[in-house]
Backbone as numpy.savetxt, mean C-alpha at the origin, in Angstrom:
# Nx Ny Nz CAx CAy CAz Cx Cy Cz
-16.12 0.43 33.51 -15.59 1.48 32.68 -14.47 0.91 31.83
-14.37 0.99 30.41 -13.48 0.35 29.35 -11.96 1.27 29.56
-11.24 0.65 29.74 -9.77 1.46 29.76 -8.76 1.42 28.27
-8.62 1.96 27.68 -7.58 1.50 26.80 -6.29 1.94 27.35
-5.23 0.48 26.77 -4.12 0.09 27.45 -3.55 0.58 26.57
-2.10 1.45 27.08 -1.21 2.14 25.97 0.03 0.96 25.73
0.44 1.00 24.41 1.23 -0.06 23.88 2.19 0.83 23.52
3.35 0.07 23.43 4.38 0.65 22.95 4.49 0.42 21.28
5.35 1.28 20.56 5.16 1.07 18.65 6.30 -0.07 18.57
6.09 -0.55 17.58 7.26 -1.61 17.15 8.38 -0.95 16.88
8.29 0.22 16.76 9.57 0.61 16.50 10.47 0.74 18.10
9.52 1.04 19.16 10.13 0.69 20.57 10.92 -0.61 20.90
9.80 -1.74 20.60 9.84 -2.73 20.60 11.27 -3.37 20.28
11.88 -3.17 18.95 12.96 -3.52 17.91 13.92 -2.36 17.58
14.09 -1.77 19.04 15.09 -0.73 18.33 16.38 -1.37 18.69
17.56 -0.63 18.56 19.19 -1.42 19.43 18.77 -0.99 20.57
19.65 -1.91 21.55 19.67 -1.85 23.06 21.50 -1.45 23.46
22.04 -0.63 22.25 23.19 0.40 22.23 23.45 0.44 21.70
24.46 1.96 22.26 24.55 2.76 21.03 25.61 2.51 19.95
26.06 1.25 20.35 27.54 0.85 19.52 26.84 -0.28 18.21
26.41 -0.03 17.31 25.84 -1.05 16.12 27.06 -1.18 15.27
26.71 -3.13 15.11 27.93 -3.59 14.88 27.88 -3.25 13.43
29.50 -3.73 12.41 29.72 -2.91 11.49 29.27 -4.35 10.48
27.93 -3.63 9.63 27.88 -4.82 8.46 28.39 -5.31 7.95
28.52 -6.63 7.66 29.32 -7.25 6.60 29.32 -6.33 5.15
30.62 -6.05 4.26 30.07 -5.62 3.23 29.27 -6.10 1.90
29.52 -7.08 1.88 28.16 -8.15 0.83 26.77 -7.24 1.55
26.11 -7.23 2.93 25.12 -6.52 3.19 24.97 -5.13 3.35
24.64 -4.56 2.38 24.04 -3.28 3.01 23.03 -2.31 3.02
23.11 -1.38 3.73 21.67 -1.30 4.40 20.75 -0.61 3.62
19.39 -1.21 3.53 18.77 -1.03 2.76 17.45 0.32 3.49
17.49 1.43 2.53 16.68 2.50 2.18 15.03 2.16 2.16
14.52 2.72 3.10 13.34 2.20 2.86 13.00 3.52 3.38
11.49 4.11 1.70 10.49 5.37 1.93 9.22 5.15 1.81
8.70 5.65 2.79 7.26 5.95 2.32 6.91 6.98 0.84
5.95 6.16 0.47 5.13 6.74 -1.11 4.93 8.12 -0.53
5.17 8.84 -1.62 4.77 10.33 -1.17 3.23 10.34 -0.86
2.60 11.20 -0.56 1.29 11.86 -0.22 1.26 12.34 -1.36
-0.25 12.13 -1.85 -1.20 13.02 -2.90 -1.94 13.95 -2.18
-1.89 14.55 -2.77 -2.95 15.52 -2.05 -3.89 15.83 -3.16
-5.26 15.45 -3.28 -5.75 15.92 -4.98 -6.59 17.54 -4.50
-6.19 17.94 -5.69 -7.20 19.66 -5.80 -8.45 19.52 -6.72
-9.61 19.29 -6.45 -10.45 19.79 -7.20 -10.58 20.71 -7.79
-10.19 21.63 -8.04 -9.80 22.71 -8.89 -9.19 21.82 -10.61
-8.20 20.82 -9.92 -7.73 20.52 -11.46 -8.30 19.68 -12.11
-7.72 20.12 -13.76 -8.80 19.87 -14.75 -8.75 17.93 -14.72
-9.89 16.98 -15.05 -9.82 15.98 -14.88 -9.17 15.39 -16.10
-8.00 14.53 -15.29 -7.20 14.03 -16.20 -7.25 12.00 -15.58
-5.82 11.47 -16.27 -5.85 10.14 -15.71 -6.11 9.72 -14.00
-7.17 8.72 -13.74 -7.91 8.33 -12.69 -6.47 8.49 -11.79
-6.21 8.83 -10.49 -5.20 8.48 -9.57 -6.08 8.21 -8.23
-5.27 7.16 -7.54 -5.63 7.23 -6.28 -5.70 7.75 -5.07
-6.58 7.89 -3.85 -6.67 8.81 -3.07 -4.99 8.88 -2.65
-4.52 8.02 -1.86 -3.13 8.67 -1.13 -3.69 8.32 -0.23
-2.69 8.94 0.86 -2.60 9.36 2.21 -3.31 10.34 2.78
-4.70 10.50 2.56 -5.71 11.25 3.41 -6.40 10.98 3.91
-7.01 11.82 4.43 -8.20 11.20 5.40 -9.55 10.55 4.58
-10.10 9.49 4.70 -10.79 8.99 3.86 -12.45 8.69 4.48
-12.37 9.51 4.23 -14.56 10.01 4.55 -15.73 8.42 4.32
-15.25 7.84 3.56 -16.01 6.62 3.50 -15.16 5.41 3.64
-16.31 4.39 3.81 -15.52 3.15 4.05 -16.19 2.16 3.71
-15.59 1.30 2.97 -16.09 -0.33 2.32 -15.11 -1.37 2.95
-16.33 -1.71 3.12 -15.75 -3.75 3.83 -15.55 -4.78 2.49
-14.27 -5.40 2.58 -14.46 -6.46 1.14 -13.79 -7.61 1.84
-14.67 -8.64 1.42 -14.22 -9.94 2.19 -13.07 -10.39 1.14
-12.18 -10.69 1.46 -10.97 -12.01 0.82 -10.69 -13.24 1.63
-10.09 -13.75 0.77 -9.77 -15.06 1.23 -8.80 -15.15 1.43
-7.95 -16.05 2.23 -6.90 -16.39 3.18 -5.84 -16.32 1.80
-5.82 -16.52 0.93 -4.73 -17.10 -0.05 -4.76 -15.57 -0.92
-5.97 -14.42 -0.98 -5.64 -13.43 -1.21 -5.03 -12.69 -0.61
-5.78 -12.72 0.80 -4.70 -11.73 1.88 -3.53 -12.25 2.12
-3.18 -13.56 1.38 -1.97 -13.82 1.42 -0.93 -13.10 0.45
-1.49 -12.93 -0.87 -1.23 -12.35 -1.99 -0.61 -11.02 -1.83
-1.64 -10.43 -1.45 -1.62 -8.98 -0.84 -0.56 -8.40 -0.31
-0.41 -9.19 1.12 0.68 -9.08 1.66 2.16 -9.20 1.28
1.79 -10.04 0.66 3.14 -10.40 0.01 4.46 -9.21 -0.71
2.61 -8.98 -1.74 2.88 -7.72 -2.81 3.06 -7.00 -1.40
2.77 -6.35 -0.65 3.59 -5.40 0.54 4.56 -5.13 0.75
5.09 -6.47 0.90 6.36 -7.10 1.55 7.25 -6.94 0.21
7.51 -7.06 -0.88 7.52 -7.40 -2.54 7.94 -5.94 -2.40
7.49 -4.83 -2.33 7.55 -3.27 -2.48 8.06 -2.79 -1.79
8.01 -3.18 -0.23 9.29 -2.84 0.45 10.86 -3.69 0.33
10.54 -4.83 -0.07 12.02 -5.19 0.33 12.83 -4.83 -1.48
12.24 -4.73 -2.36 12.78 -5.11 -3.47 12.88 -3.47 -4.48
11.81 -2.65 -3.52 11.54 -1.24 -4.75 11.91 0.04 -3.30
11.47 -0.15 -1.86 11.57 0.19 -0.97 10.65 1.73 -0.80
9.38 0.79 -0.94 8.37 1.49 -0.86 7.57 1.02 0.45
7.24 1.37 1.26 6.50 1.54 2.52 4.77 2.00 2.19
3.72 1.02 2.23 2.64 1.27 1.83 1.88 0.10 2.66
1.32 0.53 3.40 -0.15 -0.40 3.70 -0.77 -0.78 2.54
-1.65 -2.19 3.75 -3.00 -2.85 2.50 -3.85 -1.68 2.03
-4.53 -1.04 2.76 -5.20 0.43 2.16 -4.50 0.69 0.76
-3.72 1.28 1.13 -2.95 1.75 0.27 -2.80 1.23 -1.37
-2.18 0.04 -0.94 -2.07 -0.79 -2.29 -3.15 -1.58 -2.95
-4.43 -1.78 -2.24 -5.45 -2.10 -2.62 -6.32 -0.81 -3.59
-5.67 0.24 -3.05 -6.49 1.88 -3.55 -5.76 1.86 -5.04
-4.49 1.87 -4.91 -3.39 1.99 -6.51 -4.07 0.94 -7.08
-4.32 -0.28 -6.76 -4.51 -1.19 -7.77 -5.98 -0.84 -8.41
-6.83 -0.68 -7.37 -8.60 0.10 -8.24 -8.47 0.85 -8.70
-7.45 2.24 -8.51 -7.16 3.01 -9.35 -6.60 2.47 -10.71
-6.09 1.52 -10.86 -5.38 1.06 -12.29 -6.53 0.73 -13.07
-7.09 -0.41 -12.43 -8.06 -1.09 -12.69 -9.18 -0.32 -13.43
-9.83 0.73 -12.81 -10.75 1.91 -13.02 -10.22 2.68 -14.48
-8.65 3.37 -14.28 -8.66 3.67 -15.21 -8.42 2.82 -16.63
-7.76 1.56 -16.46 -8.00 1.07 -17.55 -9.50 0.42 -18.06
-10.40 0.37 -17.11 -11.90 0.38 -17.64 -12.12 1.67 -18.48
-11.88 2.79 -17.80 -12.44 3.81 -18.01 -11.40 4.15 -20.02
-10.19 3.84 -20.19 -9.49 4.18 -21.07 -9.73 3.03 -22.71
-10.24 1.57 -21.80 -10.43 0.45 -22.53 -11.73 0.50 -23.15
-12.57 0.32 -21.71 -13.96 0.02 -21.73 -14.15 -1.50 -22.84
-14.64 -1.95 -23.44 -14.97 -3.12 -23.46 -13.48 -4.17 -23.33
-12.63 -3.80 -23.69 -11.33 -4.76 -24.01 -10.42 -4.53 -22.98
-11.12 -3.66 -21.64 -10.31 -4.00 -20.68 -10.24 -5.57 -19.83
-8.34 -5.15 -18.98 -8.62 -6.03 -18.77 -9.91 -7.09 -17.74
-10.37 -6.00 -16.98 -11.67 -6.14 -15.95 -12.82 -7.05 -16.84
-13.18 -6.43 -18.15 -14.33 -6.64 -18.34 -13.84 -8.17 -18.52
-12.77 -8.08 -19.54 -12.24 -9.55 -20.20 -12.15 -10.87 -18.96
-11.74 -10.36 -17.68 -11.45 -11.14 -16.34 -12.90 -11.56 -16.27
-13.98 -10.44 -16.46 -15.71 -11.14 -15.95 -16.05 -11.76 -16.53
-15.92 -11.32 -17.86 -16.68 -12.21 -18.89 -16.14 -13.95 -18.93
-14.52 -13.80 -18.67 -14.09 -15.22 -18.50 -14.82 -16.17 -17.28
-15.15 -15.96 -15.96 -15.76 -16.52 -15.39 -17.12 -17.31 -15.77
């Protein structure tokens, strides 16, 4: 019989171990970090510029292979958005905004986007 083992969150993991936190240097300080709001889209509204799903529940699913030096990329840009804009977003996430860009500038360009211009260069 398969058991799943309960883990603790990283936030358990890395919290203080008291309640006395020492006082930052002032050159450092502490940095604000939010999660991207939630979209919520209405079909009801009238169709305007392409946006990406958000934070919902997402009914389908595609597998896309990358390569070590993309998912390096990727991450980065993650890391890039939280430490520097202090945005909190998974790979999901930022992989969805970027097809959304992508899409709509096909969809706004169409031949002189930059997509087509990227294929045709290959």
């Amino acid at each position: 019989m398969a058991r799943r083992v309960s883990m603790p969150a990283a936030d358990d993991l890395f919290r203080p171990t008291s309640d006395a936190a020492p006082e930052p240097a002032p050159e450092q300080r502490p940095r604000r970090v939010r999660a991207v709001a939630d979209t919520n889209p209405d079909p009801g509204e009238p169709a305007g510029p392409r946006k990406p799903s958000g934070r919902v529940r997402h009914d389908e699913k595609m597998t896309v292979y990358v390569t070590s030096d993309e998912l390096l990329d990727i991450e980065h840009a993650r890391l890039t958005l939280r430490r520097e804009h202090g945005l909190a977003v998974d790979r999901g996430r930022l992989v969805r905004e970027a097809l959304a860009l992508v899409l709509a500038d096909l969809e706004a360009q169409g031949a002189d986007s930059a997509l087509v211009q990227r294929l045709l260069d290959e």
